[in-house]
C-alpha positions, 0 to 999 in steps of 0.5 A: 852134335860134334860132326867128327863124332858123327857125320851129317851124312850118317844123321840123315841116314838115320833119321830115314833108314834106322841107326843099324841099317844107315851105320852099316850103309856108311861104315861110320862107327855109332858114337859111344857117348850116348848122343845116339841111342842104343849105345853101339853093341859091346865088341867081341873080347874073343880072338877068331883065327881059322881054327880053335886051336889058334882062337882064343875066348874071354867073354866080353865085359859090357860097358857101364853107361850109369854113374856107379850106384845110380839111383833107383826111381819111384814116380807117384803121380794122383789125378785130379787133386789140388793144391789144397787138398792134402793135409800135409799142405793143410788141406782136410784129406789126410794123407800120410804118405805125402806127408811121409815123403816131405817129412823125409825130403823137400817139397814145392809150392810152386810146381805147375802142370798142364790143367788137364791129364793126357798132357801132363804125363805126356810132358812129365814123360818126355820132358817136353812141352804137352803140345810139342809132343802132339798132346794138347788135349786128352785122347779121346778129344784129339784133332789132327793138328799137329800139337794135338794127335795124341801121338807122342812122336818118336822125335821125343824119346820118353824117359822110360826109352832112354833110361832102358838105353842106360841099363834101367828096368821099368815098369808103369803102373795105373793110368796110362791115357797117352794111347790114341783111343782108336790103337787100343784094340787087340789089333793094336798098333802097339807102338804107342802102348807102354810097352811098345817100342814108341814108349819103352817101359819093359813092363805095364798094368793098369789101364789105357783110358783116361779113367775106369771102374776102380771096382771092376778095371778094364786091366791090360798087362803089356798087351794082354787083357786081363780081368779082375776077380770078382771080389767084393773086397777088390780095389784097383789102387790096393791091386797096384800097389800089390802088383808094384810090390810084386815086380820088385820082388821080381826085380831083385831076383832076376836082375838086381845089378840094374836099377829100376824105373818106375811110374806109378800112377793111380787112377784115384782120384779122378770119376768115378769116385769109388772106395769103400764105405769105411773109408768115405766114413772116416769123413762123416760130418767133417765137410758139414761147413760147406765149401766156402768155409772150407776154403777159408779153413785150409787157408789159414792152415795153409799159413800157419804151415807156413806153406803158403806166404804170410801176405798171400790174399785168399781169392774170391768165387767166380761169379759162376762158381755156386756158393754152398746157400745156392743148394737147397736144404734137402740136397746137401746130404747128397753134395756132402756124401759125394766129397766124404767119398772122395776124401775117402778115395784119396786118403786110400790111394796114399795109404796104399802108396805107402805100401809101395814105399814100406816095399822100398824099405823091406826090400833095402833099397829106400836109401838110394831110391828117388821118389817123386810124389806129384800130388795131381796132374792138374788141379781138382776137376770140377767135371762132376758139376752139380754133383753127379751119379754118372760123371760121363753126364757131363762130357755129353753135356745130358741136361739133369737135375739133381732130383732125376739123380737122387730119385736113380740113386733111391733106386740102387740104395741111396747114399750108401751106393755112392763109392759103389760099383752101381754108380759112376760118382763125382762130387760138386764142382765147389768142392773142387774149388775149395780143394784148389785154395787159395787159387782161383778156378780148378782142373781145365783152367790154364790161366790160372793156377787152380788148374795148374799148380800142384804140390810136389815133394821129393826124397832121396835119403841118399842124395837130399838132405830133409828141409821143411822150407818150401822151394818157391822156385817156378818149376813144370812138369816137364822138368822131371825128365831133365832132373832125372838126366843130371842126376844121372849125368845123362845128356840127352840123346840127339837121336833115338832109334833112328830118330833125330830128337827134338829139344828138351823144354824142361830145366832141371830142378836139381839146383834146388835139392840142397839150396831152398831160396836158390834163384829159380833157373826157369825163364819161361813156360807157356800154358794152353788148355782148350783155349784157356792160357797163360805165360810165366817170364820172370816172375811175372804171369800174363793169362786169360781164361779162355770159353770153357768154363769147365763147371758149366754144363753148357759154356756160353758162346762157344761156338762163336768164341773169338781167341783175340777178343779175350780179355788177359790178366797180369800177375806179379807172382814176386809179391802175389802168391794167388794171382789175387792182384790184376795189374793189366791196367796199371801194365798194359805195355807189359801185358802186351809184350807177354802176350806176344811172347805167348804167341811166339811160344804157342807158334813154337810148340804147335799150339796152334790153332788155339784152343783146338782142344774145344774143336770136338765140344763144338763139332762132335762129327769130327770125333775120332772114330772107326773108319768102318760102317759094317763089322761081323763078329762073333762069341771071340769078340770081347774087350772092344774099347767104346771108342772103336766100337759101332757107335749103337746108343748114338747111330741108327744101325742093324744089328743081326745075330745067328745063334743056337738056344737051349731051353729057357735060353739065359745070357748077354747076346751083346753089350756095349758100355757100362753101368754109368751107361750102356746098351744091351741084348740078353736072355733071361730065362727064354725072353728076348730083352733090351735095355738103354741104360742113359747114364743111369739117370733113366733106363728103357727096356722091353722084353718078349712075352713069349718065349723063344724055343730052342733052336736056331733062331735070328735076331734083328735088333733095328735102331733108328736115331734122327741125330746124336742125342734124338730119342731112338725107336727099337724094333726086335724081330726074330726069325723076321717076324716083330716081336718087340718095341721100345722108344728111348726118349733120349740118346747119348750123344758121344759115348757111355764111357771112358774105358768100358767095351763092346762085348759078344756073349758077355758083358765084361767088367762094370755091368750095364743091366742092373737086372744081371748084376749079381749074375756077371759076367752073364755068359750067354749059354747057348752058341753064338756064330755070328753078330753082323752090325750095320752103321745105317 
């Protein structure tokens, strides 16, 4: 910073005191040009003498800090898609908005993300590396290290802050997943939520968690949480699309001299894959030659598109990765309806973007909108391992079988249920595989660009000439955030609220607007994933793939995994598209100058200690959780995200409730997760009933014989667990006396869900008893004055 502009005195100041206050103490004027941030207040154009008569008044004119008609900005960003999924790439999902944007733009074919979500938007947001910005791990897995809090430092002002700054409007839309799971409750903090002052958007709707029920969302608008109808015929991606329509119609109303910022970020298609039945049916039969050929069919696609290079080679399975012969005949219906729901999901999430964009046209505004359609935050997941109902089974590593999974799904209707709210479905890890060809492995491989590279296109018809030649240049998402800036001739600010910033990793991606074989500007992007990782300089690409293999159920050896016996690969991506040629033998010298570099890279950006994003894999203990072991709560406590709730499916606790019952007392007393897997206490008619939903594969319950009278009564549910994952013995008492027993035989060791809550009175959004389905929300009908829950 130019030290006439602004003293080194004054940027301390700031950086511990806030401008306003440090500005004032110093009597130094706050510089105008945008290096500090908010811009200094617009003086007075009024004369103020001692009396009216000697004043004179003109309102002042308040300065423009946007080159004239700036641009507005639509980012759309899908979840857990690969490169090789859409058809517009040559992929089998047909998806006519992409196509839409490329067809009236540019596209990249060489454009990476981090492998894995939180990350990802974290760096898209910010411009910076995931782990600079303490995001190098999901939320709900953060550690406390410093590249992997889950915290977005106030060091890294987001796009969104900066853009308001500018006179910008903004709003987000969909996923968020950047909050730390613990300030998601109605007590906050706030900061860090969209629309808190640590991230800046003026407006948010969707949710905070890294997924949800798309039938019935755990929904937050700004800090308010709010509940969808219950509406057979709703869907989270068509509600987006209409809520985005909806404020821009407000936008232009209200302040239409602004531009307008906005993020769009479905939840499709990451788990649970729900879309309607006549959507997964327009993919009846066409997955049928399985996911080896699949493969191989989007590939020659991918070639004759000519979005791929001709010379690229198509790589092989991991030896780990099941082939389509490995599934037994009496399987494969069920493995086939599970991507034909998935295929389903993404196709209606783009269609419903594409209202999004009919809005821009209607509305006038499409000439001079940029809009940006990142085609996944990192690769397609392969989470859903073998297949699954419940995909949370995974995330808890729950020992199953495809049999226990279709004998439960038999129970709830058979294949007809999959895209349903009964079930928390995902389809077979080698689907994902295949929706990553040509490259090798999928979502959490950082080593490897089937993890890390997905599709972008770009449209701008104002400032961007169409082209159907791909841009080859390597490019990250963290190069979002400064193309933006030099669209709009910003610089980035050295300091934000009080806040010296950090730099910048990205490079903008400008430069390839008008010029497709432009020489790539980006000399080096280093990649870590729970210790999967990699370095790009140059054209070339050193990686390892690290301890997790993301389609096991358990990874061998993680526990014991030692960082520097891994074994790294070398690519020279010049003349290999795929990474199919390893050269670390005939390269050693330069495979060790890149690892080296990788370390260097790893120190800089605290991605250290490596492969902390596994920590929680190997010690669950350290979860982020609660620092309480005693609550009370009552009838107004509702909305209780999992991860701050008493853990009552995975600890030994006490659970007391005083309340009053009429005659043939019916409603949920409590409830804690949701239909994929939960816990709950209700009455049905008088009778006493609990019941452990486990991921839906197996439920136990008891109910009482007899009924209670009315009255008041206390209710004492006492749960003994040995260890996380131990069968659990229940006892229910009343008025002291035991009146009921049950035996889990098996417990969920870390969490139900992602985003369902812990409820008194009711049980909010997806249900956890199959038994009040049709009856939800189920409010208990009596009065409920007090729930007291004991960690034991």
């Amino acid at each position: 910073m130019n030290v006439n502009v602004l003293p080194i005195a004054v940027l301390c100041g700031l950086a511990s005191l806030g401008t306003k206050a440090a500005v004032a103490a110093d009597s130094a004027p706050i510089p105008s040009d945008g290096s500090v941030l908010p811009f200094p207040p617009t003086p007075s154009a009024s004369i103020a003498a001692p009396t009216l008569q000697k004043s004179t008044h003109q309102r002042r004119v308040e300065q423009s800090h946007l080159p004239a008609d700036a641009p507005n900005i639509l980012i759309i960003l899908l979840d857990d898609v690969g490169f090789g999924l859409a058809d517009t790439y040559g992929g089998p999902i047909h998806t006519p908005t992409l196509s839409r944007i490329a067809g009236e733009g540019i596209s990249y074919n060489a454009f990476h993300t981090t492998a894995i979500c939180s990350p990802t938007r974290a760096a898209l947001l910010t411009g910076r590396n995931h782990h600079r910005v303490g995001s190098g791990t999901i939320a709900e897995r953060a550690v406390d290290w410093d590249g992997y809090t889950g915290v977005i430092p106030r060091t890294s002002a987001t796009l969104a802050k900066v853009l308001g700054e500018y006179g910008y409007k903004s709003a987000a839309f969909g996923k968020w997943h950047n909050t730390p799971a613990t300030d998601t409750t109605a007590m906050g903090p706030f900061t860090l939520w969209p629309t808190g002052e640590g991230i800046g958007f003026d407006y948010f709707y969707g949710f905070l968690a890294g997924e949800t029920s798309q039938w019935e969302p755990r929904l937050v608008e700004n800090f308010n949480p709010i509940e969808p109808p219950h509406d057979a015929t709703y869907h989270l991606s068509e509600d987006m699309a209409d809520q985005a329509i909806d404020w821009m119609r407000k936008h232009r109303a209200f302040a239409p001299d602004k531009p307008f910022f906005m993020y769009w970020a479905p939840g499709a298609g990451h788990g649970p894959h729900h879309v309607a039945k006549e959507w997964a049916d327009k993919y009846k039969g066409q997955f049928d030659a399985c996911w080896d050929q699949l493969r191989e069919q989007t590939f020659e696609r991918q070639k004759a598109l000519g979005w791929i290079p001709a010379d690229t080679k198509l790589t092989p399975r991991a030896e780990s990765m099941p082939g389509w012969d490995s599934i037994p005949e009496a399987e494969r219906p069920f493995q086939l309806r599970l991507t034909e729901v998935f295929a389903g999901f993404v196709e209606h999430v783009d269609v419903q973007a594409g209202k999004v964009i009919d809005e821009l046209e209607r509305l006038g505004i499409r000439d001079n909108t940029l809009v940006i359609y990142i085609f996944g935050d990192n690769g397609s997941s392969a989470e859903g391992q073998q297949g699954s109902i419940s995909e949370l089974l995974a995330q808890n590593q729950i020992p199953n079988t495809i049999a226990q999974q279709l004998a439960a799904l038999d129970r709830l209707g058979g294949l007809d249920a999959l895209g349903g709210p009964k079930v928390d479905n995902m389809y077979h890890a080698g689907w994902a595989w295949a929706g990553d060809t040509p490259f090798q492995h999928t979502k959490l491989i950082a080593s490897h660009f089937g993890g890390t590279r997905n599709p972008m296109a770009i449209s701008w018809p104002k400032g961007i000439r169409p082209d159907k030649t791909p841009r080859p240049q390597f490019h990250h998402v963290n190069d979002i955030a400064p193309t933006i800036y030099e669209i709009l001739r910003i610089d980035p600010p050295e300091v934000v609220d009080g806040f010296a910033q950090d730099p910048i990793d990205g490079t903008s991606l400008a430069y390839t607007f008008a010029e497709a074989e432009a020489p790539g500007r980006k000399p080096i992007q280093y990649f870590d994933n729970n210790g999967s990782r990699g370095l790009y300089r140059d054209g070339w690409y050193a990686g390892t793939f690290g301890p997790l293999t993301p389609w096991l159920s358990v990874s061998p050896g993680l526990a014991t995994w030692d960082p520097n016996k891994d074994v790294w690969e070398l690519y020279n991506l010049d003349v290999d598209f795929s990474q199919a040629n390893n050269l670390a033998a005939q390269e050693p010298q330069r495979l060790e100058t890149m690892k080296a570099l990788f370390v260097e890279e790893a120190k800089a950006n605290k991605a250290v200690p490596i492969g902390a994003g596994i920590w929680l894999r190997i010690h669950p203990e350290d979860r982020i959780k609660t620092p309480y072991r005693s609550w009370q709560f009552d009838a107004t406590t509702t909305r209780m995200p999992e991860f701050t709730a008493p853990g009552l499916g995975r600890e030994s606790n006490q659970v007391t409730i005083d309340a009053e019952f009429g005659e043939n007392a019916s409603g949920v007393l409590y409830a804690l997760g949701g239909a994929s897997g939960g816990l709950t206490l209700y009455m049905d008619q008088g009778h006493l009933v609990y019941e452990y939903n486990m991921m839906i594969i197996e439920r136990y319950g008891v109910a009482t014989a007899e009924k209670l009278t009315p009255g008041r009564h206390r209710i004492e549910v006492d749960t003994t667990i040995a260890k996380p994952g131990a069968p659990a013995q229940v006892v229910l008492s009343v008025d002291g006396r035991e009146v009921a027993r049950t035996t889990v035989a098996r417990t969920v060791p870390a969490a139900f869900t992602a985003s369902e809550s812990f409820d008194v009175g009711v049980d909010l959004g997806s249900p956890v008893s199959l038994d009040y389905f049709e009856r939800r929300p189920f409010a208990f009908d009596g009065t409920i004055d007090s729930v007291r829950v004991s960690l034991k």
